[in-house]
TILO-162659 format. One line per 5 residues: their letters; for each residue y, x, z of C-alpha. Coordinates in steps of 0.5 Angstrom, whole numbers, padded with zeros to 4 digits. Example, Ala and Ser with C-alpha at 12.3 -4.5 7.8 and 13.67 -1.06 7.14 Angstrom:
# residues 2
AS	-0009:0025:0016 ~ -0002:0027:0014
//
This chain:
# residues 199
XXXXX	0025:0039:0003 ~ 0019:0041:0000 ~ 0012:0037:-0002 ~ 0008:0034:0003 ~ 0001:0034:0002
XXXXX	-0003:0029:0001 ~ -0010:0029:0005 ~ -0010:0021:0006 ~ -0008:0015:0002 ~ -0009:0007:0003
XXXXX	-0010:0003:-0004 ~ -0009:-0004:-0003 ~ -0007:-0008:-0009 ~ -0008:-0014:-0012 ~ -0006:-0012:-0020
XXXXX	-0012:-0007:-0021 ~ -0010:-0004:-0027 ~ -0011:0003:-0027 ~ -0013:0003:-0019 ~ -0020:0005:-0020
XXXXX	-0017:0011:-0024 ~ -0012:0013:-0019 ~ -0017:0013:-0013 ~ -0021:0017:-0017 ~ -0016:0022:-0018
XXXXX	-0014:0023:-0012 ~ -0021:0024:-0010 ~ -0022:0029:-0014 ~ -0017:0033:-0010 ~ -0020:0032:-0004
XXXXX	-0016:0026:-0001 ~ -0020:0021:0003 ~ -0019:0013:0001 ~ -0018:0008:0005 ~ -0018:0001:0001
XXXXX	-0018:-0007:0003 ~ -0023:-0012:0001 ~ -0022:-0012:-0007 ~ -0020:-0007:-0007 ~ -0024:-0003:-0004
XXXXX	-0030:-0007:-0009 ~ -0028:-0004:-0014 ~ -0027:0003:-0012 ~ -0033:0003:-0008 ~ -0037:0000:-0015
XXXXX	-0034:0006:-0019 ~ -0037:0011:-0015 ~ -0032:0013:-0012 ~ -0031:0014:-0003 ~ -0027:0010:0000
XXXXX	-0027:0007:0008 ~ -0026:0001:0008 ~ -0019:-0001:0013 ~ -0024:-0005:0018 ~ -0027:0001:0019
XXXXX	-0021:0005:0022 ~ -0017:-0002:0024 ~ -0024:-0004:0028 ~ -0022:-0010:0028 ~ -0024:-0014:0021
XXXXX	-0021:-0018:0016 ~ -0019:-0025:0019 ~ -0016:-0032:0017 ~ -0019:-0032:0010 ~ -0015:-0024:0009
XXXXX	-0009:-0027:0012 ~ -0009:-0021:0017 ~ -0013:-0015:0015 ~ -0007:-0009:0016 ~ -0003:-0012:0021
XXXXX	-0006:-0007:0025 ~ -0003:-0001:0029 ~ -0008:0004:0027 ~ -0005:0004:0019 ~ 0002:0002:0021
XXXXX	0002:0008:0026 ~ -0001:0013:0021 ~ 0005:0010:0015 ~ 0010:0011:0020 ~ 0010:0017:0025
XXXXX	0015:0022:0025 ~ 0011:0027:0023 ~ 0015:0033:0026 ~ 0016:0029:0032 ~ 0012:0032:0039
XXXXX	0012:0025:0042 ~ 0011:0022:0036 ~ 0004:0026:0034 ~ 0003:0024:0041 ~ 0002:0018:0042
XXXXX	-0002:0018:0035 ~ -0007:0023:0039 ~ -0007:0018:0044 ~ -0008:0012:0040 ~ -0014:0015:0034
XXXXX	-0008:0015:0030 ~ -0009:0018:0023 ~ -0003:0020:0019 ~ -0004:0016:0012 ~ 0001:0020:0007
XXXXX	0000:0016:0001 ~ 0001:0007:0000 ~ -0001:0005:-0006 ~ 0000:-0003:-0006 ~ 0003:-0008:-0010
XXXXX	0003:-0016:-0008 ~ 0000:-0022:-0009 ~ 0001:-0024:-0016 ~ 0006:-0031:-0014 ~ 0010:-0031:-0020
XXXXX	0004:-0032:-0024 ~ 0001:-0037:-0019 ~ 0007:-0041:-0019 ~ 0008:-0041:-0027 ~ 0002:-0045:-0026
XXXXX	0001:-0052:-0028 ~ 0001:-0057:-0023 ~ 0001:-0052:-0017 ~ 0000:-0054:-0011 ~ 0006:-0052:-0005
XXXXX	-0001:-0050:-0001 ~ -0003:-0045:-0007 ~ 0005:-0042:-0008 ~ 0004:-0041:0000 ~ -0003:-0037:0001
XXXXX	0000:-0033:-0005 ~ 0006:-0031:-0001 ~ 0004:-0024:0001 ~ 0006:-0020:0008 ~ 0001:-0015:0009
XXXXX	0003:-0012:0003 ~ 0010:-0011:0004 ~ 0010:-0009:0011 ~ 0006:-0004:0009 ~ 0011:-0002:0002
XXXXX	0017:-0003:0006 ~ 0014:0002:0013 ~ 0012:0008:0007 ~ 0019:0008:0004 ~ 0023:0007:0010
XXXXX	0019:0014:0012 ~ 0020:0017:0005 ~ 0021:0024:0009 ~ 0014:0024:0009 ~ 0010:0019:0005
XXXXX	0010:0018:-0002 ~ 0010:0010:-0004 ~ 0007:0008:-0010 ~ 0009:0000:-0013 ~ 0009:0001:-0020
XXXXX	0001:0002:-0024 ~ 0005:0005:-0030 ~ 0007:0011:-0025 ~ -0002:0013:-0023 ~ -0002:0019:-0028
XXXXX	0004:0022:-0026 ~ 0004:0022:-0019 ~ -0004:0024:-0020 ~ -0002:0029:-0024 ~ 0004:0033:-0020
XXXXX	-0001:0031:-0014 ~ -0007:0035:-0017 ~ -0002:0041:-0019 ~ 0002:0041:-0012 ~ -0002:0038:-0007
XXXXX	0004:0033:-0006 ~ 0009:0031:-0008 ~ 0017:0033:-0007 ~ 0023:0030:-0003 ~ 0027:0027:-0009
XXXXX	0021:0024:-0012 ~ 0018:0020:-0006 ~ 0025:0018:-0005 ~ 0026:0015:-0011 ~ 0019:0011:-0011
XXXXX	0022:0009:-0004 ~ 0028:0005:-0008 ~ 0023:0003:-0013 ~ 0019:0000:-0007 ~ 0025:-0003:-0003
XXXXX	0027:-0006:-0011 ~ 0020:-0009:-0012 ~ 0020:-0012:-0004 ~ 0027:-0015:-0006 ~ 0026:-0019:-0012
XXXXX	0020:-0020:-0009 ~ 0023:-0024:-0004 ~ 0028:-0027:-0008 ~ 0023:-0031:-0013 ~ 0020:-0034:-0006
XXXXX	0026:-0035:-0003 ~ 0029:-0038:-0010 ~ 0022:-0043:-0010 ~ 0022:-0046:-0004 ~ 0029:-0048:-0004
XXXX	0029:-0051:-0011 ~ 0021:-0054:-0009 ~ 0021:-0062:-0008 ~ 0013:-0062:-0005
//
């Protein structure tokens, strides 16, 4: 199957190494960012366009940010059948924009529980939902959509997109096994550190 190009990525994450760099890049190749709160911080501060996900959501982030994605207008735009007739549609209908690339990674709970003293409370409000939806939603479609949860993989994705516009069927497949491991293990630590908490 051949590439897909790249017109429009969603960068959320809460390890921001070299997410700046990355956003820069992809702009460079005419790519339009979306990005959430500190995110979109960073890469706004750094120059570089970004639109701000409450901008297309219309709704704004809520609950001190517990719901700020959970929206129909990203979802959609991550899970459409880009060769379904209906599917295309219904986004048609809806003011749907496709969104080609994910970048996300997840509240940092392993580091927040090796914390001394940590509370249940603060374990919880680090047990992300937004990110994995998003995550899991990118590598279901991985026919269309490029998922990237590793920062160690920015310079390699950027530098085939620069060359290509896209990037192939069997990379974007692989990304999606690294994407569904990464939502796995990240499972498992919570599920691991409620059953053994006594609080």
């Amino acid at each position: 199957m051949s590439d897909v190009k790249i017109k429009r990525a969603l960068i959320s994450v809460s390890n921001k190494l070299g997410a700046v760099e990355f956003a820069k890049s992809l702009s460079k190749c005419g790519i339009e960012i979306i990005s959430t709160g500190g995110t979109m911080k960073a890469i706004r501060a750094a120059g570089v366009p970004v639109t701000y996900v409450s901008d297309v959501t219309g709704f704004p982030e809520i609950m001190d940010g517990r719901v700020k994605t959970l929206n129909p207008k990203i979802h959609g735009g991550i899970l459409a059948v880009r060769d379904s007739p209906e599917h295309i549609k219904q986004m048609q209908e809806n003011n749907i924009q496709p969104i080609d690339l994910v970048a996300v990674n997840l509240y940092p709970f392993k580091a927040t529980i090796k914390k001394a003293n940590v509370t249940l409370a603060e374990a919880v409000e680090n047990i992300d939902i937004g990110g994995p939806a998003m995550i899991r939603a990118a590598a279901k479609n991985f026919k269309y959509v490029t998922v990237v949860t590793n920062p160690d993989r920015y310079d390699e994705i950027a530098k085939i997109i620069s060359k290509t516009g896209g990037v192939d069927y069997e990379l974007r497949k692989q990304l999606a096994v690294e994407a569904f491991a990464h939502t796995a293990d990240y499972d498992s630590m919570i599920t691991d550190y409620l059953s053994k908490v006594t609080e």
